[in-house]
C-alpha positions as CSV (number, residue, x, y, z in Angstrom):
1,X,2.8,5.5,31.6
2,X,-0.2,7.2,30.3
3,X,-2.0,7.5,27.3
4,X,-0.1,11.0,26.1
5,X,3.6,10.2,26.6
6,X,3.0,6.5,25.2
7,X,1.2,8.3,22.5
8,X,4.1,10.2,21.8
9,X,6.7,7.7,22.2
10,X,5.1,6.0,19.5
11,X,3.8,8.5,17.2
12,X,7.0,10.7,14.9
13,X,6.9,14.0,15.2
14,X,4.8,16.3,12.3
15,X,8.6,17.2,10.8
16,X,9.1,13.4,9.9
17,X,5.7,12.6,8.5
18,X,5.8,15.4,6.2
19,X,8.6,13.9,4.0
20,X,6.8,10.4,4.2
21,X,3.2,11.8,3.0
22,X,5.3,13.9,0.4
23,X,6.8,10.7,-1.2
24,X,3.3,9.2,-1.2
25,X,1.8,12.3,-3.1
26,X,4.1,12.4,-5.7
27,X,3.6,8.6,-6.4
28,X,-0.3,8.7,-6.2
29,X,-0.8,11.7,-7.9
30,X,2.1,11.2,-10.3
31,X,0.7,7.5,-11.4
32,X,-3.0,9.1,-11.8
33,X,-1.4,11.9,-14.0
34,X,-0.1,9.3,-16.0
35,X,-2.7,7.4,-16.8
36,X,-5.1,10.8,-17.0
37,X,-2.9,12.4,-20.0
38,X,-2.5,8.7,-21.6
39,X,-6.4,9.2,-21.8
40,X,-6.8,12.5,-22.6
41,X,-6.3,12.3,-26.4
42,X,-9.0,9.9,-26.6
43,X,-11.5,12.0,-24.1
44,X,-11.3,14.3,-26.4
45,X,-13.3,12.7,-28.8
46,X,-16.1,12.2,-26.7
47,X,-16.3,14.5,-23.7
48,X,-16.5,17.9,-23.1
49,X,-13.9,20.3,-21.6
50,X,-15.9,20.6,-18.5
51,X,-16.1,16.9,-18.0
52,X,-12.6,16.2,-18.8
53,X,-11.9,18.6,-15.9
54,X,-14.8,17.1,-13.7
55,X,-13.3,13.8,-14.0
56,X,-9.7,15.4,-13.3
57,X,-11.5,17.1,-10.1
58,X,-12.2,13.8,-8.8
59,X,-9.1,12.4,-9.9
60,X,-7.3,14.7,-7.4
61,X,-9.8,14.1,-4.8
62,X,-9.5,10.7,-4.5
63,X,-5.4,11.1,-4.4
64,X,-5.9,13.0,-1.3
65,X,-8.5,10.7,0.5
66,X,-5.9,8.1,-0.9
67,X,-2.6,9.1,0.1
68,X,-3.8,10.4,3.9
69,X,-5.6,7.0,4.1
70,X,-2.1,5.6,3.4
71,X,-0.2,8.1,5.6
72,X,-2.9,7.4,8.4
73,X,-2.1,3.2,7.8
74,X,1.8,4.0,8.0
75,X,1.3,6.1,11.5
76,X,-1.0,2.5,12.8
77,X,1.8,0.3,11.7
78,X,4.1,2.6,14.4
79,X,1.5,2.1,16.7
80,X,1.3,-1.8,16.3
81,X,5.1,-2.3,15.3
82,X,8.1,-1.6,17.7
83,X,9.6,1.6,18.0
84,X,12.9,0.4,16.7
85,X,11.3,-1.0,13.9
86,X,9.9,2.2,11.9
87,X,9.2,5.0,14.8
88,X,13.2,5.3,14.9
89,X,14.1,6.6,11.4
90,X,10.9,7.2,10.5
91,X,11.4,9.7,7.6
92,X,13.5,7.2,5.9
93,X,12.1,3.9,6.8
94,X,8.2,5.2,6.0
95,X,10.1,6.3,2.8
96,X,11.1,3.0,1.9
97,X,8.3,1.6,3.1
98,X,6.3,3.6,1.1
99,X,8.3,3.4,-2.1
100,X,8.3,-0.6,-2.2
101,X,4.5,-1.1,-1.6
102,X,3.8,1.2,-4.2
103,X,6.1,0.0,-6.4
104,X,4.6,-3.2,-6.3
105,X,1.1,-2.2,-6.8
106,X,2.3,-0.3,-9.8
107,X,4.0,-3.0,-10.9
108,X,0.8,-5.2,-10.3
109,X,-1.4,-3.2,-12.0
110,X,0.8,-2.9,-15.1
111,X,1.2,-6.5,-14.9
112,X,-3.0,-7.0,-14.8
113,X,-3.4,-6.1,-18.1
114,X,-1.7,-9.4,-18.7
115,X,-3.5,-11.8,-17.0
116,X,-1.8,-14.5,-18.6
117,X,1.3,-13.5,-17.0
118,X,0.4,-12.9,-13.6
119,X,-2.1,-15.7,-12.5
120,X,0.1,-17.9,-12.2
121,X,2.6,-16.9,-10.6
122,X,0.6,-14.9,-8.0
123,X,1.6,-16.7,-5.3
124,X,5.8,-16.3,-6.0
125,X,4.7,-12.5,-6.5
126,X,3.1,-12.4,-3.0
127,X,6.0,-14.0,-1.5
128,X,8.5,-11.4,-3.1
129,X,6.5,-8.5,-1.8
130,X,6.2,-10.4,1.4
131,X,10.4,-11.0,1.4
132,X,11.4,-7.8,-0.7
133,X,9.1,-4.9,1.7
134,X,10.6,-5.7,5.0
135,X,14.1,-6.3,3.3
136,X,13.9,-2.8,1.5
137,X,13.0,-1.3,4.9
138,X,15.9,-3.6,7.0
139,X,18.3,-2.3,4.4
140,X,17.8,1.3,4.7
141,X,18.0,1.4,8.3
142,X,21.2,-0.4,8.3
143,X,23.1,1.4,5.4
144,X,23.5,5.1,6.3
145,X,24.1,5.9,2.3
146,X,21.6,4.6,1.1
147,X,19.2,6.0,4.4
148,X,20.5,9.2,3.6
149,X,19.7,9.2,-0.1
150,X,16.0,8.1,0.7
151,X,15.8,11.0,3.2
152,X,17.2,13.6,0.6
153,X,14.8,12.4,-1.9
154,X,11.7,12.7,0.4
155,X,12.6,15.8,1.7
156,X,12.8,17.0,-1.9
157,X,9.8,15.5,-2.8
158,X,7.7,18.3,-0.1
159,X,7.9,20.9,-2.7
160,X,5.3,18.9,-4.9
161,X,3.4,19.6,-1.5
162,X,2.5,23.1,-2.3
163,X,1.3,22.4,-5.5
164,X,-1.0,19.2,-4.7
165,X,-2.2,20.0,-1.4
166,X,-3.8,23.4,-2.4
167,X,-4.8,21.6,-6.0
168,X,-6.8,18.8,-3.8
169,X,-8.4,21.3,-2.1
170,X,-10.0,23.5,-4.8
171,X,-10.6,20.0,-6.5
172,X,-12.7,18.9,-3.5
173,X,-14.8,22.0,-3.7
174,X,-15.5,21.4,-7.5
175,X,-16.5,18.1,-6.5
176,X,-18.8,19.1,-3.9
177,X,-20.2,21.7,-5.7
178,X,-20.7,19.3,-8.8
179,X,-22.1,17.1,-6.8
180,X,-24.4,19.6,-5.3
181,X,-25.7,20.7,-8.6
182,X,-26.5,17.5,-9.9
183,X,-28.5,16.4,-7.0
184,X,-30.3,19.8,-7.1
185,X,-31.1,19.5,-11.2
């Protein structure tokens, strides 16, 4: 077998990723939207309008580095993992796979501004993302309902796509050229 049809055998196709790296945009970006327009009243106070936009600039930067970093990790584990595990189904059990890590690192970082609460139980918290993750995933694979309702959903979920994607960019030029100009001045 060589390298190109074991690379394909292993890889999904460009039509199945899409839906998967749409359901991670819409999580990154909608979580750091939250938290930016939680902020923004209190910004206001203190920073100017072009700052408030420089820091949203970034902001939609670093969702793009982030959620192709996380799309790229995804596409490894279907390298490393079987091809029954996660290649077969991919759309829907990326999905899934997606929606349960980030769940729990939204949960977690809810949960950190209660360290009281979370220290100690850390270790019960690892072992239910180490249970719940692969379950979630097991789980859609087997029940064609709920499969089908995760692939709906992250199919839906490309529209926000065509907003973000062209957003990033432009953001990633401001950045540059922000960046640019303060090293110049």
């Amino acid at each position: 077998m060589n390298f190109k049809s074991w690379w394909t055998s292993r890889i999904p196709q460009f039509q199945e990723i899409i839906p998967v790296y749409a359901v991670i945009v819409s999580l990154v970006y909608g979580w750091t939207l939250l938290h930016f327009f939680w902020k923004l009243p209190s910004w206001l106070y203190f920073l100017t309008v072009n700052e408030i936009l420089y820091l949203l600039a970034y902001a939609l930067f670093v969702n793009f580095l982030e959620s192709t970093v996380v799309v790229f990790f995804i596409l490894a584990l279907c390298l490393i993992l079987p091809v029954s595990f996660l290649r077969q189904k991919f759309t829907a059990r990326g999905s899934a796979l997606v929606l349960s890590l980030l769940f729990w690192i939204g949960y977690f970082d809810v949960m950190s501004s209660m360290p009281a609460y979370v220290s100690p139980y850390i270790a019960a918290w690892e072992l239910y993302v180490i249970i719940s993750v692969p379950a979630f995933i097991f789980i859609v694979g087997r029940f064609p309902v709920i499969e089908q309702i995760v692939t709906t959903i992250s199919d839906r979920l490309i529209i926000f796509l065509y907003i973000m994607i062209p957003a990033s960019l432009i953001a990633g030029g401001i950045v540059l050229i922000h960046l640019l100009l303060s090293a110049a001045g």
